[in-house]
C-alpha positions as a printed NumPy array, in Angstrom:
array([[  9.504,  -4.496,  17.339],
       [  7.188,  -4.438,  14.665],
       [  8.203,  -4.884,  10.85 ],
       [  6.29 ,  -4.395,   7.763],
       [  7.242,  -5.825,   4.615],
       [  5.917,  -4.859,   1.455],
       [  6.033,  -6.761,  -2.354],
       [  4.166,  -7.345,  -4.993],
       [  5.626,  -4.719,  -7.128],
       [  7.139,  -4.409, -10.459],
       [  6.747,  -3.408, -13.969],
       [  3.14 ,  -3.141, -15.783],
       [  1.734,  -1.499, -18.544],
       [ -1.221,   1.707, -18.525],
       [ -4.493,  -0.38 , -17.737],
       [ -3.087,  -2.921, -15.649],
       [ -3.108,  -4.411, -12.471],
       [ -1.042,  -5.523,  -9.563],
       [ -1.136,  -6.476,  -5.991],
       [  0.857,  -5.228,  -3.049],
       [  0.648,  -7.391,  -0.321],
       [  1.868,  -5.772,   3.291],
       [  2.919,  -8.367,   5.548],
       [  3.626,  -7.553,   9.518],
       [  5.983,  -9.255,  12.41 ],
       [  6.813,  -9.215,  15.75 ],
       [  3.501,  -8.144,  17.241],
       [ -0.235,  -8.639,  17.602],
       [ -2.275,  -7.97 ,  14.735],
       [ -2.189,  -4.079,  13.982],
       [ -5.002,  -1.979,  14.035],
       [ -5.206,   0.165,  11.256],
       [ -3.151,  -0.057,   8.425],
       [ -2.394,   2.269,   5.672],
       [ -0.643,   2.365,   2.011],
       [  1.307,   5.15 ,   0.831],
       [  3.663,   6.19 ,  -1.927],
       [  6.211,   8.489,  -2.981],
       [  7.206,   9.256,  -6.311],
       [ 10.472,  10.343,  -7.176],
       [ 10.713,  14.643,  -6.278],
       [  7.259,  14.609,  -4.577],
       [  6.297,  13.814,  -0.912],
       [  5.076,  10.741,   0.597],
       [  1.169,  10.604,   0.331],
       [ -1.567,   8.373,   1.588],
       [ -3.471,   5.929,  -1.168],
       [ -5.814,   3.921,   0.971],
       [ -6.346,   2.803,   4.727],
       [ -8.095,  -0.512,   6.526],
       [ -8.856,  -0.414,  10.025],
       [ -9.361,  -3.488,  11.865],
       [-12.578,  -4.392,  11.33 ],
       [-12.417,  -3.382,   7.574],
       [-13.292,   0.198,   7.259],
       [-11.375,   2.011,   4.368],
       [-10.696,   5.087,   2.8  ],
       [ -8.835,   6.189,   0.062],
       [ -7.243,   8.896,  -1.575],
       [ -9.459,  10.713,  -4.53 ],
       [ -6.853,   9.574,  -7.255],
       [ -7.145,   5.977,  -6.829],
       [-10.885,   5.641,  -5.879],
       [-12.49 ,   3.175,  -7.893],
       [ -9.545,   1.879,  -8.873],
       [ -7.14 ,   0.635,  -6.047],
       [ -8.917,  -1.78 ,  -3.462],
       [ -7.107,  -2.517,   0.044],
       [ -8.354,  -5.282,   1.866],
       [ -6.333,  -7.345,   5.321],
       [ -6.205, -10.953,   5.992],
       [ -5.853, -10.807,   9.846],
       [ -5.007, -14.138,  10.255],
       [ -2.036, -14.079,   7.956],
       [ -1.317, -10.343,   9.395],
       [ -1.394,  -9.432,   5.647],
       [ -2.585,  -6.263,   3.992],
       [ -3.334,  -6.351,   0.22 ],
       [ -3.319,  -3.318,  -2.186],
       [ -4.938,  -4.319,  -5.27 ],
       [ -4.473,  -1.692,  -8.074],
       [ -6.436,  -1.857, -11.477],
       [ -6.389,   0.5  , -14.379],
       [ -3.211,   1.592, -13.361],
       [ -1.777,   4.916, -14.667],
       [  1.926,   6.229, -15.318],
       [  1.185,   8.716, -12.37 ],
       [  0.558,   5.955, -10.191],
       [  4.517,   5.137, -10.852],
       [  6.048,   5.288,  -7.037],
       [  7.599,   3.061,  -4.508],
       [  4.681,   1.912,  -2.74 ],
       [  4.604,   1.751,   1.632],
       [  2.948,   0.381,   4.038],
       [  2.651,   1.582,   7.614],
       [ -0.062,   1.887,  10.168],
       [ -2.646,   4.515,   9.636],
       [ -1.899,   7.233,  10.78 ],
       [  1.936,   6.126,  10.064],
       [  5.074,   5.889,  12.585],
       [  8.244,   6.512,  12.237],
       [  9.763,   4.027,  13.056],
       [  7.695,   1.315,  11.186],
       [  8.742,   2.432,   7.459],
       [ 10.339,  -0.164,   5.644],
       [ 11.702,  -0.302,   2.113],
       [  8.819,  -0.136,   0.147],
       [  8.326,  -1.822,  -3.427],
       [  8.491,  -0.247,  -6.156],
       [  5.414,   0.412,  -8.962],
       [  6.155,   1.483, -12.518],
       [  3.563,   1.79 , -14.94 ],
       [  4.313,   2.613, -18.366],
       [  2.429,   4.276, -20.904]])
């Protein structure tokens, strides 16, 4: 059974930065991995996906700002998130890309004030 466990987040100012890091269990490395986040009375949206040999993409809001890169031999994902913006305030997910079900974990949450 795979788990993903996410941290790294917390409270920051507009214009700041922080780093999610993504870290997965209980199987082989994982292909493709994705970020997402929902804010509080919206639905859950992509921000950025890695395959395995480093491909991304990312959602229009947070290009040129967010960067997500993988360590595979830590099994580690990394989110790293400059300039940040009060409407990039959500808990933050990872998951493979596209997601399953069953491989949603708690999340960490991002607040950025203005």
């Amino acid at each position: 059974q795979v788990q993903l466990v996410e941290s790294g987040g917390g409270l920051v100012q507009a214009g700041g930065s922080l780093r999610l890091s993504c870290v997965a269990s209980g199987s082989s490395t994982i292909n493709s991995v994705g970020w997402y986040r929902q804010a509080p009375g919206k639905q859950r949206e992509m921000v950025a996906g890695i395959t395995i040999r480093g491909t991304t993409n990312y959602a229009d809001s947070v290009k040129g700002r967010f960067t997500i890169s993988r360590d595979n031999a830590k099994n580690t994902v990394y989110l790293q998130m400059n300039s940040l913006k009060p409407e990039d305030t959500a808990v933050y997910f990872c998951n493979t890309w596209p997601p399953r079900v069953g491989y949603w974990g708690q999340g960490t949450q991002v607040t950025v004030s203005s």
